[in-house]
N, CA, C, O and CB atoms as a CASP TS submission, in Angstrom:
PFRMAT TS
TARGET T0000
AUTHOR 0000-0000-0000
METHOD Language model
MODEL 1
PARENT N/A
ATOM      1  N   UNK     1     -21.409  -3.584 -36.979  1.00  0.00           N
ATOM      2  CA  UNK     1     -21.654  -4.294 -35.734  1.00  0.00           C
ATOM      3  C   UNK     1     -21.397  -5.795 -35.894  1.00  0.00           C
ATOM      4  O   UNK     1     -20.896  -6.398 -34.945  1.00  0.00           O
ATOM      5  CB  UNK     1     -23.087  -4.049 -35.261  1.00  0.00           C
ATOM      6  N   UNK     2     -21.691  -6.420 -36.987  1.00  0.00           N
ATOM      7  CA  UNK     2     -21.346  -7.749 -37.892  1.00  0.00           C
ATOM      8  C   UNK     2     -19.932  -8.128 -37.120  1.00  0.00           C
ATOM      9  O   UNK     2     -19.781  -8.929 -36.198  1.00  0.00           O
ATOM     10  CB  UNK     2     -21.117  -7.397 -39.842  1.00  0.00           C
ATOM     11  N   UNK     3     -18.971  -7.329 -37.762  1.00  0.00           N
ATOM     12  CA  UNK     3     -17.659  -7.477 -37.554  1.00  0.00           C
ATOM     13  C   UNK     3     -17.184  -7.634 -36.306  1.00  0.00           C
ATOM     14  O   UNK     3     -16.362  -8.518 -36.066  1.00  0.00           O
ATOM     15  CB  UNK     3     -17.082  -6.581 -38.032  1.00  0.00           C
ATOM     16  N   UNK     4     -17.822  -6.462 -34.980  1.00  0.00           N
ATOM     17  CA  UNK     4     -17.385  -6.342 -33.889  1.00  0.00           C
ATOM     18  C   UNK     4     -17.923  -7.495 -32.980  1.00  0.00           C
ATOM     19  O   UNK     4     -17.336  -7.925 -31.987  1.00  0.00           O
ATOM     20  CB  UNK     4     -17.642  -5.078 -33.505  1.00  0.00           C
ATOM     21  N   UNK     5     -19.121  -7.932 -33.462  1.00  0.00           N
ATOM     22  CA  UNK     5     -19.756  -9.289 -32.488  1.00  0.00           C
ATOM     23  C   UNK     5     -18.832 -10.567 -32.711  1.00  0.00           C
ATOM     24  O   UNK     5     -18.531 -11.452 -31.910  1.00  0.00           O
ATOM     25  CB  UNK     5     -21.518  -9.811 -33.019  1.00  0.00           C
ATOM     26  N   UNK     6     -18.424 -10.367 -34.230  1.00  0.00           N
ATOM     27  CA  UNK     6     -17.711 -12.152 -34.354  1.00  0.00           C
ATOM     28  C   UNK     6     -16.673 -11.847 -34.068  1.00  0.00           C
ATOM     29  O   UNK     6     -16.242 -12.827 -33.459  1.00  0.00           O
ATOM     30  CB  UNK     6     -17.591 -13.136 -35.785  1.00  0.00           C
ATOM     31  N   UNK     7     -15.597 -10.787 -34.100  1.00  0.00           N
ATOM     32  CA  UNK     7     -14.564 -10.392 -33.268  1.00  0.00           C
ATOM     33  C   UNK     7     -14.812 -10.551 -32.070  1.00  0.00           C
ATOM     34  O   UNK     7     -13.768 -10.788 -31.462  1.00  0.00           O
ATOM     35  CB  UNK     7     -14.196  -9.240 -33.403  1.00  0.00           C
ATOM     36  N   UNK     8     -15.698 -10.538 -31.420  1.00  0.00           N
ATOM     37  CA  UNK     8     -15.467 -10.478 -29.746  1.00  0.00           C
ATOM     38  C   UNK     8     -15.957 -11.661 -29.604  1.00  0.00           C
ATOM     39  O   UNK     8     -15.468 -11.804 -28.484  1.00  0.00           O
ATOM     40  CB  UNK     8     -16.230  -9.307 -28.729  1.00  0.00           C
ATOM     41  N   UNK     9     -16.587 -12.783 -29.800  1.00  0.00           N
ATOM     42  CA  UNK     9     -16.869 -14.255 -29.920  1.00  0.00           C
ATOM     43  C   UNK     9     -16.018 -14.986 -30.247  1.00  0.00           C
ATOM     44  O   UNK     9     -16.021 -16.082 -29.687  1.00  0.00           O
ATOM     45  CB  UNK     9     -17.719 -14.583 -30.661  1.00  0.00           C
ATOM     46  N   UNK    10     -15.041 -14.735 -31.177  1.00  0.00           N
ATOM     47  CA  UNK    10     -13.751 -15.452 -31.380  1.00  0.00           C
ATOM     48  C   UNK    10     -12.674 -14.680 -30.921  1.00  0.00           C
ATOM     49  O   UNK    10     -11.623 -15.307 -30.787  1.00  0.00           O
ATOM     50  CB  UNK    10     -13.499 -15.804 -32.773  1.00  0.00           C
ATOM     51  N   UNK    11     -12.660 -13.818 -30.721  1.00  0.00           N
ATOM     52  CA  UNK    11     -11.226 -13.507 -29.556  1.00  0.00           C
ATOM     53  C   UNK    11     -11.466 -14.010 -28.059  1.00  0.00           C
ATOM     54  O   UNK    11     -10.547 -14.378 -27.327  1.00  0.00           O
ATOM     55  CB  UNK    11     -10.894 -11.645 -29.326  1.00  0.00           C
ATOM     56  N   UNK    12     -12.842 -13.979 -27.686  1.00  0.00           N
ATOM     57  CA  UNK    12     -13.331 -14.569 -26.006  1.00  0.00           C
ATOM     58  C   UNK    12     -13.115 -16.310 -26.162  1.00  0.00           C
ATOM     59  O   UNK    12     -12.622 -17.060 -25.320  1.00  0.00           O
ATOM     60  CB  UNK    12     -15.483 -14.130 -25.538  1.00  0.00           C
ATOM     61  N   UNK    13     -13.634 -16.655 -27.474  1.00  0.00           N
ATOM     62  CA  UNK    13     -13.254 -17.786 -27.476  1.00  0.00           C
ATOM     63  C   UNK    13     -11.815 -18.687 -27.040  1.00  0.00           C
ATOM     64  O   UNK    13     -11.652 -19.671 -26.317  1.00  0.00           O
ATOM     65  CB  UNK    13     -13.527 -17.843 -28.463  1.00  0.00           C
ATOM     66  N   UNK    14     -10.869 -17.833 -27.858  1.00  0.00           N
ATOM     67  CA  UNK    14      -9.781 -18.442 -27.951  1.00  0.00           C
ATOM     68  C   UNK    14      -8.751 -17.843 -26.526  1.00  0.00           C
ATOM     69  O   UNK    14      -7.819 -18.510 -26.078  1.00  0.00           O
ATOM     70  CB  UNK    14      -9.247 -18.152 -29.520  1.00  0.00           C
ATOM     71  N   UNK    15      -9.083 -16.739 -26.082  1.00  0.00           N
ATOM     72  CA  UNK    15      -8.389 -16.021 -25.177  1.00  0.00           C
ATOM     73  C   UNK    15      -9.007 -17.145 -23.504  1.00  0.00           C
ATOM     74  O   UNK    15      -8.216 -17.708 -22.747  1.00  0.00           O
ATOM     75  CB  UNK    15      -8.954 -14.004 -25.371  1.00  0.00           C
ATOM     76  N   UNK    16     -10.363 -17.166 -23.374  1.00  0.00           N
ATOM     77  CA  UNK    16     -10.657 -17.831 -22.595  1.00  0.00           C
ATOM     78  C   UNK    16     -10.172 -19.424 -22.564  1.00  0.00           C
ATOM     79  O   UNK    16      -9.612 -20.143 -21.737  1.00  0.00           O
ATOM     80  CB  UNK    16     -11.798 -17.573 -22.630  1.00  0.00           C
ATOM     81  N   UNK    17     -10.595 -19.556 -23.665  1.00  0.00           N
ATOM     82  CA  UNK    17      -9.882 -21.326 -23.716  1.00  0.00           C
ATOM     83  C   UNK    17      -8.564 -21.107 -23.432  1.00  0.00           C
ATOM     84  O   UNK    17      -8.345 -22.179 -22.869  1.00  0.00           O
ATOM     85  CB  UNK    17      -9.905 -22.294 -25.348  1.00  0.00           C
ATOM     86  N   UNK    18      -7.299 -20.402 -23.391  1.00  0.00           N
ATOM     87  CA  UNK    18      -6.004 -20.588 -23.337  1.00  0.00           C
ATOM     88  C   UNK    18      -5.959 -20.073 -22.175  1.00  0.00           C
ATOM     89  O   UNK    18      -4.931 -20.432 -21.599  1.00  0.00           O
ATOM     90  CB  UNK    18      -5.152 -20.096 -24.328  1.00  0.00           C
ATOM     91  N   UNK    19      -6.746 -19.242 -21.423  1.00  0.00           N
ATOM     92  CA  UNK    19      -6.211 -18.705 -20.038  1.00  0.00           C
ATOM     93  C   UNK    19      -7.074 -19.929 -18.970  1.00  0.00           C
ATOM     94  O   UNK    19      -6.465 -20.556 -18.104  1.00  0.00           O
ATOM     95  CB  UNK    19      -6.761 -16.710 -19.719  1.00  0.00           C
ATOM     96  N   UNK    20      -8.729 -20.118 -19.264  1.00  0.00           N
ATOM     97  CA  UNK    20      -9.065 -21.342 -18.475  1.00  0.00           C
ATOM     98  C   UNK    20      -8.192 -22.453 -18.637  1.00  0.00           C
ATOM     99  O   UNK    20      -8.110 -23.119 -17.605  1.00  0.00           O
ATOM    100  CB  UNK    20     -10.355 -21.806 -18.779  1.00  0.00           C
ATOM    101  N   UNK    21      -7.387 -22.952 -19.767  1.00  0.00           N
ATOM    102  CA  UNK    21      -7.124 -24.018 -19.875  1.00  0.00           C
ATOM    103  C   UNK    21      -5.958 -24.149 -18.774  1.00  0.00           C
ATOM    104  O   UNK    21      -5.902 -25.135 -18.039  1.00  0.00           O
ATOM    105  CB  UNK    21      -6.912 -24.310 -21.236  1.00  0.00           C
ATOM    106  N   UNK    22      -5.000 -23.059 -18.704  1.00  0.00           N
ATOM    107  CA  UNK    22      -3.546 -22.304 -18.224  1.00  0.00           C
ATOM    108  C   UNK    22      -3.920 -22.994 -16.448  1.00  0.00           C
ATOM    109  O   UNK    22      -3.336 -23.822 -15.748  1.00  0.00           O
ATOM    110  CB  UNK    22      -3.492 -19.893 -18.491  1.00  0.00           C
ATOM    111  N   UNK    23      -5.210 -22.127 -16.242  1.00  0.00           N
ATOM    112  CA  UNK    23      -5.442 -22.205 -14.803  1.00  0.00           C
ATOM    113  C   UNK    23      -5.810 -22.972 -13.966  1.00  0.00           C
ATOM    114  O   UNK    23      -5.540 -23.045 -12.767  1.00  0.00           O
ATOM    115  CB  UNK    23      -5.980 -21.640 -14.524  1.00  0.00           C
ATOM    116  N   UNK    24      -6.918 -24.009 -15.086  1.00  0.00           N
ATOM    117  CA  UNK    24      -6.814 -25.063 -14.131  1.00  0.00           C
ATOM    118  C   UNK    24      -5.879 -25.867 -14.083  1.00  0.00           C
ATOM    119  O   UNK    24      -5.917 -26.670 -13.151  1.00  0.00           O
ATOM    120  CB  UNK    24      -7.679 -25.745 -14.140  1.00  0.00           C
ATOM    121  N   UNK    25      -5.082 -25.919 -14.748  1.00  0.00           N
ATOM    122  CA  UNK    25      -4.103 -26.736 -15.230  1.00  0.00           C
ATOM    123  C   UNK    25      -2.707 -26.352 -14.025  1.00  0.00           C
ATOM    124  O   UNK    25      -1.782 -27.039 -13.595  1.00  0.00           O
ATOM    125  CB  UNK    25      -3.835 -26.328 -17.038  1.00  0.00           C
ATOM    126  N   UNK    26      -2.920 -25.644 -13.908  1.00  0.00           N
ATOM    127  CA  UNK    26      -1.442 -24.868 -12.848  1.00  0.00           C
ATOM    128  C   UNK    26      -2.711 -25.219 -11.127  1.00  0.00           C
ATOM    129  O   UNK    26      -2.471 -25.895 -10.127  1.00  0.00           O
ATOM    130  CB  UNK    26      -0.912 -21.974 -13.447  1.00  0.00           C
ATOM    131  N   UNK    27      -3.693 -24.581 -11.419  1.00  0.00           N
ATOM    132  CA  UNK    27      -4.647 -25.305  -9.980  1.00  0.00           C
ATOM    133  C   UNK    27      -4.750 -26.920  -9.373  1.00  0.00           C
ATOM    134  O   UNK    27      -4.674 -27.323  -8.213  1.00  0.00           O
ATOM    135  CB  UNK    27      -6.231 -25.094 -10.345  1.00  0.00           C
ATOM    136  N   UNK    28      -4.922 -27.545 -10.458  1.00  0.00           N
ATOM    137  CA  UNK    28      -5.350 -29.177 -10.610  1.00  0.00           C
ATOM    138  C   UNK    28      -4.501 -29.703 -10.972  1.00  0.00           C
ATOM    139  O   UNK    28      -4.514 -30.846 -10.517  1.00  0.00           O
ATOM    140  CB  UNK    28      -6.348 -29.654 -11.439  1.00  0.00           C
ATOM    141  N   UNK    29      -3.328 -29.444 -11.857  1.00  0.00           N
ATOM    142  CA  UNK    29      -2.744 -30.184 -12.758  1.00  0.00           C
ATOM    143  C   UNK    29      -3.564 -31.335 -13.553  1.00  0.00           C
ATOM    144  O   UNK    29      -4.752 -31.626 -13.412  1.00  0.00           O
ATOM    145  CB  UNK    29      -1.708 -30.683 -12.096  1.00  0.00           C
ATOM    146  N   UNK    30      -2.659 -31.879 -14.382  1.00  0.00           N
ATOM    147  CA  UNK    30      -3.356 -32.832 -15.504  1.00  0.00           C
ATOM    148  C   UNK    30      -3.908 -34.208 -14.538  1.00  0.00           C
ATOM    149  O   UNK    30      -3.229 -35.232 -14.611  1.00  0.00           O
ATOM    150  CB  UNK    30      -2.015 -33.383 -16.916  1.00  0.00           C
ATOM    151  N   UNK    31      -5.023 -34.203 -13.732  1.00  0.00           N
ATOM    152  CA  UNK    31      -5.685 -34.777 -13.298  1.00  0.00           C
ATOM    153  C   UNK    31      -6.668 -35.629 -14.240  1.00  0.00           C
ATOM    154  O   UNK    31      -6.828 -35.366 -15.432  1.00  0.00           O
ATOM    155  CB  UNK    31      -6.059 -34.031 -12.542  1.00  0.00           C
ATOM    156  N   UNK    32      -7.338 -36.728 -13.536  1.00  0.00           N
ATOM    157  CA  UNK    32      -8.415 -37.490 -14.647  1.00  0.00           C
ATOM    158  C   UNK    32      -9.489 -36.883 -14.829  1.00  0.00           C
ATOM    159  O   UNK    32     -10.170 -37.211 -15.801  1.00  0.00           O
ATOM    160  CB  UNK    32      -8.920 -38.831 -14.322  1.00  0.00           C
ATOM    161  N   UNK    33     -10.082 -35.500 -13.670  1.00  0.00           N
ATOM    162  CA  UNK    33     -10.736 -35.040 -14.331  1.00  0.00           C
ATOM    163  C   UNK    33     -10.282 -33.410 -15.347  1.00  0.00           C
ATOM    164  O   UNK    33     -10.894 -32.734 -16.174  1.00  0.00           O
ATOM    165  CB  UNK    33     -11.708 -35.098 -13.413  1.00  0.00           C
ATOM    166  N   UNK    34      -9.581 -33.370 -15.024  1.00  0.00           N
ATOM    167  CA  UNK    34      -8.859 -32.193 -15.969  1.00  0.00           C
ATOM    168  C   UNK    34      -9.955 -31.515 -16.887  1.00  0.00           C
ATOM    169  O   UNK    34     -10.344 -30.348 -16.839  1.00  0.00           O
ATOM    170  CB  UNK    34      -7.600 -32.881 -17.046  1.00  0.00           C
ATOM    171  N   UNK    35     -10.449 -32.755 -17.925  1.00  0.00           N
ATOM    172  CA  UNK    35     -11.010 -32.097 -19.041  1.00  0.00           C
ATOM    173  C   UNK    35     -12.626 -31.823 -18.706  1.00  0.00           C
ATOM    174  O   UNK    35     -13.324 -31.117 -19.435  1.00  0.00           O
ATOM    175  CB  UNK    35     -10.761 -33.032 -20.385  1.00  0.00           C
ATOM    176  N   UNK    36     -13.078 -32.429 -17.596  1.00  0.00           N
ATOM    177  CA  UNK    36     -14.119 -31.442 -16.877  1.00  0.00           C
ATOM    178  C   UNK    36     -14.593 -30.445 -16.429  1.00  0.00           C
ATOM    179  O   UNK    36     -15.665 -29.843 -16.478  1.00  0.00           O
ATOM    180  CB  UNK    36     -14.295 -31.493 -16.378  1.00  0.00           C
ATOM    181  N   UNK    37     -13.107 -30.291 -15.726  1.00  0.00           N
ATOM    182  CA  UNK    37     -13.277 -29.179 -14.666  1.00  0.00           C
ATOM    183  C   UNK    37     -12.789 -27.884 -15.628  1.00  0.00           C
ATOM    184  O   UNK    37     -13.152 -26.725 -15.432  1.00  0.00           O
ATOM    185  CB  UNK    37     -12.215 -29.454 -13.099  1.00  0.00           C
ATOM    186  N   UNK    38     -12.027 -28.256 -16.542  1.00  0.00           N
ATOM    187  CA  UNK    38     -11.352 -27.043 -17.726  1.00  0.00           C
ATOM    188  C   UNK    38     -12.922 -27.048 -18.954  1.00  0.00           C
ATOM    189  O   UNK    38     -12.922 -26.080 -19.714  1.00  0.00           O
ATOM    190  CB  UNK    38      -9.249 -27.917 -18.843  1.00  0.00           C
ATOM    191  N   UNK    39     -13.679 -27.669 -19.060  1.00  0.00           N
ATOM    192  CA  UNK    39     -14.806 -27.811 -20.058  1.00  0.00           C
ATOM    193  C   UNK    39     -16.034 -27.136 -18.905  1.00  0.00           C
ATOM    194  O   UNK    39     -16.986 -26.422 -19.219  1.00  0.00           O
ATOM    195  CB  UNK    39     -15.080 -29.729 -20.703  1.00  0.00           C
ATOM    196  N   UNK    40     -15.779 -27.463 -17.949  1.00  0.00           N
ATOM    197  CA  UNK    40     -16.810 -26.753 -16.975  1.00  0.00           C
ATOM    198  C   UNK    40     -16.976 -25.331 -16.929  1.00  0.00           C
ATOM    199  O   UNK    40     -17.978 -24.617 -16.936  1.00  0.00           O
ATOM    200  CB  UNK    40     -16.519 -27.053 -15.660  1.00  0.00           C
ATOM    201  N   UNK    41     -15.555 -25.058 -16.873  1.00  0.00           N
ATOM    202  CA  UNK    41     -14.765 -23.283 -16.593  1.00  0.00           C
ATOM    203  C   UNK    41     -14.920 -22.193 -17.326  1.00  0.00           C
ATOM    204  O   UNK    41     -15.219 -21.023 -17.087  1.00  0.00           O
ATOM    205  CB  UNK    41     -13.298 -23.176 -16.699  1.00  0.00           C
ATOM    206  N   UNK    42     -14.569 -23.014 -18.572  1.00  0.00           N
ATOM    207  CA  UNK    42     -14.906 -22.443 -20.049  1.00  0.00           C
ATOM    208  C   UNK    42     -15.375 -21.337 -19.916  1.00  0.00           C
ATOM    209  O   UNK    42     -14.951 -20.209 -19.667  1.00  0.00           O
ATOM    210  CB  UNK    42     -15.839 -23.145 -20.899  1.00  0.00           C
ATOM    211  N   UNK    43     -17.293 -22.296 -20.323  1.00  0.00           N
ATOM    212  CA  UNK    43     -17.867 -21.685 -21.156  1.00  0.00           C
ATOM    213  C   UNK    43     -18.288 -20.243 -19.832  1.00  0.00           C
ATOM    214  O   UNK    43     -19.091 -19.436 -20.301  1.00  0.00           O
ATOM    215  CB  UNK    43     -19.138 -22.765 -22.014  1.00  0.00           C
ATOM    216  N   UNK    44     -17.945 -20.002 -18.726  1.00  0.00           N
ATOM    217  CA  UNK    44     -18.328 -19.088 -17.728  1.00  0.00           C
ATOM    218  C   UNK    44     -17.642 -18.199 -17.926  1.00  0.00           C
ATOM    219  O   UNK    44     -18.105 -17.098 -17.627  1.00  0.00           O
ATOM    220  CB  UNK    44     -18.295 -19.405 -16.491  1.00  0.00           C
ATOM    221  N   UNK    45     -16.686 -18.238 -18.325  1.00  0.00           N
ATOM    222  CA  UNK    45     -15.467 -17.151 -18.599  1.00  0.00           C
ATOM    223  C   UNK    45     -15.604 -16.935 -20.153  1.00  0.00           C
ATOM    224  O   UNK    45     -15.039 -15.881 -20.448  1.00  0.00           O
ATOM    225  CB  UNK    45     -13.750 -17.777 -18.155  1.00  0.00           C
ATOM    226  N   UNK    46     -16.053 -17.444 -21.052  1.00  0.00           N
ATOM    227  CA  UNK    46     -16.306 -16.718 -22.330  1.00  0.00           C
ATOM    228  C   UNK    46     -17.622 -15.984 -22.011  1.00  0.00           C
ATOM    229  O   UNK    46     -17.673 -14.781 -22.267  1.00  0.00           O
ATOM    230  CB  UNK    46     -16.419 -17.730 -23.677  1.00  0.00           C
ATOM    231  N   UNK    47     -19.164 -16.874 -21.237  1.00  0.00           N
ATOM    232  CA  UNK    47     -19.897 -15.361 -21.026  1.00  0.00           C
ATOM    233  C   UNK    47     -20.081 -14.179 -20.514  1.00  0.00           C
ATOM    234  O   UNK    47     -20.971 -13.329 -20.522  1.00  0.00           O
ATOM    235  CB  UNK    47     -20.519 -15.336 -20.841  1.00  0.00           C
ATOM    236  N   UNK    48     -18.231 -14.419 -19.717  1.00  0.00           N
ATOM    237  CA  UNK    48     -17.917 -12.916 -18.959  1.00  0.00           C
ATOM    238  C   UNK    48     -17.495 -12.232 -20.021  1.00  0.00           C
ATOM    239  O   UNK    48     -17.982 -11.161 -20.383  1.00  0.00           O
ATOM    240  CB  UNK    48     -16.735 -12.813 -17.710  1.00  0.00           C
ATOM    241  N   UNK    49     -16.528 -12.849 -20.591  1.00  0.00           N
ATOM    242  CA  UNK    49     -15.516 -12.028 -21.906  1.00  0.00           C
ATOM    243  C   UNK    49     -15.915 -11.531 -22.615  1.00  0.00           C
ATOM    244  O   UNK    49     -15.614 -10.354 -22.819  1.00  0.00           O
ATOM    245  CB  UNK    49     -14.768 -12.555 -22.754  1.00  0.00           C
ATOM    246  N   UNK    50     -17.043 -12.383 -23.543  1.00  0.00           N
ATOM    247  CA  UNK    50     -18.053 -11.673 -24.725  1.00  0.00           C
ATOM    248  C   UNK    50     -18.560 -10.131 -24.239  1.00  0.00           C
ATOM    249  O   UNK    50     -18.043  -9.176 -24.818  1.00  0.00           O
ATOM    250  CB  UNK    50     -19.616 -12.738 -24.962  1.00  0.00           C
ATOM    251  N   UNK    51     -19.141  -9.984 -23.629  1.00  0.00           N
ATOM    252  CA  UNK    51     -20.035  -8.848 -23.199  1.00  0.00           C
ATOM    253  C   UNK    51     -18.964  -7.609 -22.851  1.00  0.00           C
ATOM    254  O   UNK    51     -19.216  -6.427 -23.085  1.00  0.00           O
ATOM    255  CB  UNK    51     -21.043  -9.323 -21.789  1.00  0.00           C
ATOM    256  N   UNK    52     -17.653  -8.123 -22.217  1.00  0.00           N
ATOM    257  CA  UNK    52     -16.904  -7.198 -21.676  1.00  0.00           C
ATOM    258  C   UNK    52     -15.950  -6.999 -22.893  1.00  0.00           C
ATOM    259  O   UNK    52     -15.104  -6.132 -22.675  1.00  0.00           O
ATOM    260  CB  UNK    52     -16.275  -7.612 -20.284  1.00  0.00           C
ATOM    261  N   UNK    53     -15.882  -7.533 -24.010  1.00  0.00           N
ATOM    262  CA  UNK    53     -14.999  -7.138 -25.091  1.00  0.00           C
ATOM    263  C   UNK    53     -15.535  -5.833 -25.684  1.00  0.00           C
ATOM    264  O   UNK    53     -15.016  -4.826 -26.164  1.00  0.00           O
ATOM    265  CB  UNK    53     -14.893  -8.262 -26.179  1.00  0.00           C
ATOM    266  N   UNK    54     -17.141  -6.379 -25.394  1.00  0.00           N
ATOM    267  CA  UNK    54     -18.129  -5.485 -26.733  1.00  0.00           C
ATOM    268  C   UNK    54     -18.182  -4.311 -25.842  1.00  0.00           C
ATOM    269  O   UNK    54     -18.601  -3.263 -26.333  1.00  0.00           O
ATOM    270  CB  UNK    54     -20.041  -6.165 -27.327  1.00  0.00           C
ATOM    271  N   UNK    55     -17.897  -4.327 -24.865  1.00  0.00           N
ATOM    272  CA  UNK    55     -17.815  -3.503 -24.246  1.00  0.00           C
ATOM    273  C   UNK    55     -16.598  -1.747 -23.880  1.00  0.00           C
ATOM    274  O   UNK    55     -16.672  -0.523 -23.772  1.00  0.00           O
ATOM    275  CB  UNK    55     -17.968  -4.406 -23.593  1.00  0.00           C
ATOM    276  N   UNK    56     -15.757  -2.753 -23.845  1.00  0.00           N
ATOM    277  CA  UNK    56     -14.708  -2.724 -23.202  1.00  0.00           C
ATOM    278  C   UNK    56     -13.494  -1.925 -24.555  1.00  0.00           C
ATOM    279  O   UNK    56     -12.750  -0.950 -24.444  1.00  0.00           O
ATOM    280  CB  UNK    56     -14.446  -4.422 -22.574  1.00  0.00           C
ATOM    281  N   UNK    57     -13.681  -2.605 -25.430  1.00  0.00           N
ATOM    282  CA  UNK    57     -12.608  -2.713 -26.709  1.00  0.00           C
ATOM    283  C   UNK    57     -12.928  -1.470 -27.389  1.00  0.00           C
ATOM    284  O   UNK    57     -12.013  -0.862 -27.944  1.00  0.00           O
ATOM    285  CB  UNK    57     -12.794  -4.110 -27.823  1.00  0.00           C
ATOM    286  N   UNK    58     -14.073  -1.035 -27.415  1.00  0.00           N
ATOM    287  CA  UNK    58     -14.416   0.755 -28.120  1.00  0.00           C
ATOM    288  C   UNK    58     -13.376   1.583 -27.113  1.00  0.00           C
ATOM    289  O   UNK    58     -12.377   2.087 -27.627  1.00  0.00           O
ATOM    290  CB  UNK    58     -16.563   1.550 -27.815  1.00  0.00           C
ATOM    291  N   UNK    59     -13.610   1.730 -25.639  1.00  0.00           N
ATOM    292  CA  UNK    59     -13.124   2.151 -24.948  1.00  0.00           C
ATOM    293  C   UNK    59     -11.300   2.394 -25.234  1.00  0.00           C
ATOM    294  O   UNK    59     -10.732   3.484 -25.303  1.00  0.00           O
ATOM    295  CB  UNK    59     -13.665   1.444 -24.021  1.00  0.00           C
ATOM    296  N   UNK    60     -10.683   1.049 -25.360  1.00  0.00           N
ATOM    297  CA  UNK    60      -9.338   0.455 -25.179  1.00  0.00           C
ATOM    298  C   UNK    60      -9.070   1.380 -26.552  1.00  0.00           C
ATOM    299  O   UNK    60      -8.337   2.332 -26.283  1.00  0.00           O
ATOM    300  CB  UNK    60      -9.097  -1.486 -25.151  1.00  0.00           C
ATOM    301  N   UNK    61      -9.427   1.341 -27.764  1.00  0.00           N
ATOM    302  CA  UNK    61      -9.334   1.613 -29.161  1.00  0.00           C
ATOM    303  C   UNK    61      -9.200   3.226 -28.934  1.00  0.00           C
ATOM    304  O   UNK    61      -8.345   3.919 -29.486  1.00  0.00           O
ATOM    305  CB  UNK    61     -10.703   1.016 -30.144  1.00  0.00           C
ATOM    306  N   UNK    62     -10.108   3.662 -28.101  1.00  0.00           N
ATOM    307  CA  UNK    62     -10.056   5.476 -28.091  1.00  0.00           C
ATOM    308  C   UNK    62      -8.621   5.399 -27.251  1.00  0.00           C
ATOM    309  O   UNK    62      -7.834   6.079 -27.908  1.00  0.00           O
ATOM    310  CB  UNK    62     -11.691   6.566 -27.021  1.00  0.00           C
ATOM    311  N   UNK    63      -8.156   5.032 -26.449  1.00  0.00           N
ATOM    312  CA  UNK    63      -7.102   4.939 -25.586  1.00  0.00           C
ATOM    313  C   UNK    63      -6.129   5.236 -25.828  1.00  0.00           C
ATOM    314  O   UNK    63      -5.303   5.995 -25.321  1.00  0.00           O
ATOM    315  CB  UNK    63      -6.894   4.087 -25.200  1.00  0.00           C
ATOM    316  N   UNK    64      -6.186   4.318 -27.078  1.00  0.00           N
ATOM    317  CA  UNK    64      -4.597   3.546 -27.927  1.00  0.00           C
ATOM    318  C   UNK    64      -4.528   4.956 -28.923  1.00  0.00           C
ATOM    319  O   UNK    64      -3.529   5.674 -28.958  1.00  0.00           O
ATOM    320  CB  UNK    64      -4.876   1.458 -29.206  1.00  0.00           C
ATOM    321  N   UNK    65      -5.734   5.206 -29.696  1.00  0.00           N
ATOM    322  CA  UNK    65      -5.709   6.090 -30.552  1.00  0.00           C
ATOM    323  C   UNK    65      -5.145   7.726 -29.997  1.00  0.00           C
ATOM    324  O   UNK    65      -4.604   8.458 -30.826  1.00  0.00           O
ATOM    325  CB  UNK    65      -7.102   5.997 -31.071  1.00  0.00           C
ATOM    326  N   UNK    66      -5.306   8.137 -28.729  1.00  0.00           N
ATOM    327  CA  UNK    66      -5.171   9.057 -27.883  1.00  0.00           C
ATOM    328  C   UNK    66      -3.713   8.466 -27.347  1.00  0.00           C
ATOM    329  O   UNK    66      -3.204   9.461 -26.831  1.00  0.00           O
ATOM    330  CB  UNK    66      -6.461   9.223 -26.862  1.00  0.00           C
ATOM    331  N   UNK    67      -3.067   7.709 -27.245  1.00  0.00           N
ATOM    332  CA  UNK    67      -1.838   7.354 -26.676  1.00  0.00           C
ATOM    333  C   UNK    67      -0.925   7.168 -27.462  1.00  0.00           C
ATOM    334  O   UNK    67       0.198   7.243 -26.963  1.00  0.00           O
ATOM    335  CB  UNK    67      -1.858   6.387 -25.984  1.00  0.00           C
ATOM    336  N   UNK    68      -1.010   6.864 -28.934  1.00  0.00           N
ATOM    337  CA  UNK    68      -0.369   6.677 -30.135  1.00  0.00           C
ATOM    338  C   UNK    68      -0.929   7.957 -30.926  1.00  0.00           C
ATOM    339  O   UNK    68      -1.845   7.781 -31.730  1.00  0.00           O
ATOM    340  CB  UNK    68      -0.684   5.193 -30.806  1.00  0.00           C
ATOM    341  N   UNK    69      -0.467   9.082 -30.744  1.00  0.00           N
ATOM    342  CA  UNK    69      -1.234   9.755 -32.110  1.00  0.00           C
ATOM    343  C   UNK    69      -0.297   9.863 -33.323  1.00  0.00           C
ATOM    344  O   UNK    69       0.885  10.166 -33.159  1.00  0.00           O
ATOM    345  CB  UNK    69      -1.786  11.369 -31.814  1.00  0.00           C
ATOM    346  N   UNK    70      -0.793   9.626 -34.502  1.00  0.00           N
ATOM    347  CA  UNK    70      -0.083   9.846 -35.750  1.00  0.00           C
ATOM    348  C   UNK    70       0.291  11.180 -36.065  1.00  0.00           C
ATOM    349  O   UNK    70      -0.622  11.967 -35.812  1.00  0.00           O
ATOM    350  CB  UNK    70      -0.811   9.391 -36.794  1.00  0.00           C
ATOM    351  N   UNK    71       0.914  11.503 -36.347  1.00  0.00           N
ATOM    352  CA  UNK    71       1.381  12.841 -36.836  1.00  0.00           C
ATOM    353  C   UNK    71       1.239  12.812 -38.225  1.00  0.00           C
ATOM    354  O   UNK    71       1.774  11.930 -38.896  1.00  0.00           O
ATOM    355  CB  UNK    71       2.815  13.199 -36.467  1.00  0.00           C
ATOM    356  N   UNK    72       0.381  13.943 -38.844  1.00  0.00           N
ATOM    357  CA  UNK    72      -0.391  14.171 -39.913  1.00  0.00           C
ATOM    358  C   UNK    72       0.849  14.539 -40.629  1.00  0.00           C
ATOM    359  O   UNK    72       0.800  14.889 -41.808  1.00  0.00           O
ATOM    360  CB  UNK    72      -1.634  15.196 -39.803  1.00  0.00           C
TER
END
């Protein structure tokens, strides 16, 4: 469980920072407040992400495993 929490804390991390950053940025453009409104955004969208990785990613994993099967 170790593994799967800091996996989903640093993938929400970095996935959210590059897609909030993307959006306000294409919404606002590089405005003076830019690094507000993108520091504001953030952290709301990583406490969606976190929960829905830990969630979500067991699910996606049976998916892939059922959609890719190896041949023994």
């Amino acid at each position: 469980m170790k593994k799967k929490l800091t996996f989903a804390l640093l993938m929400s991390a970095i996935t959210t920072g590059l897609v909030t950053f993307t959006v306000v940025a294409v919404n606002v453009g590089f405005i003076s407040q830019f690094l507000t409104i993108w520091l504001k955004s953030w952290p709301i969208a990583y406490l969606v992400a976190v929960p829905a990785i830990l969630i979500i990613a067991p699910r996606i994993e049976k998916l892939v495993d059922y959609l890719i099967r190896e041949k023994s």
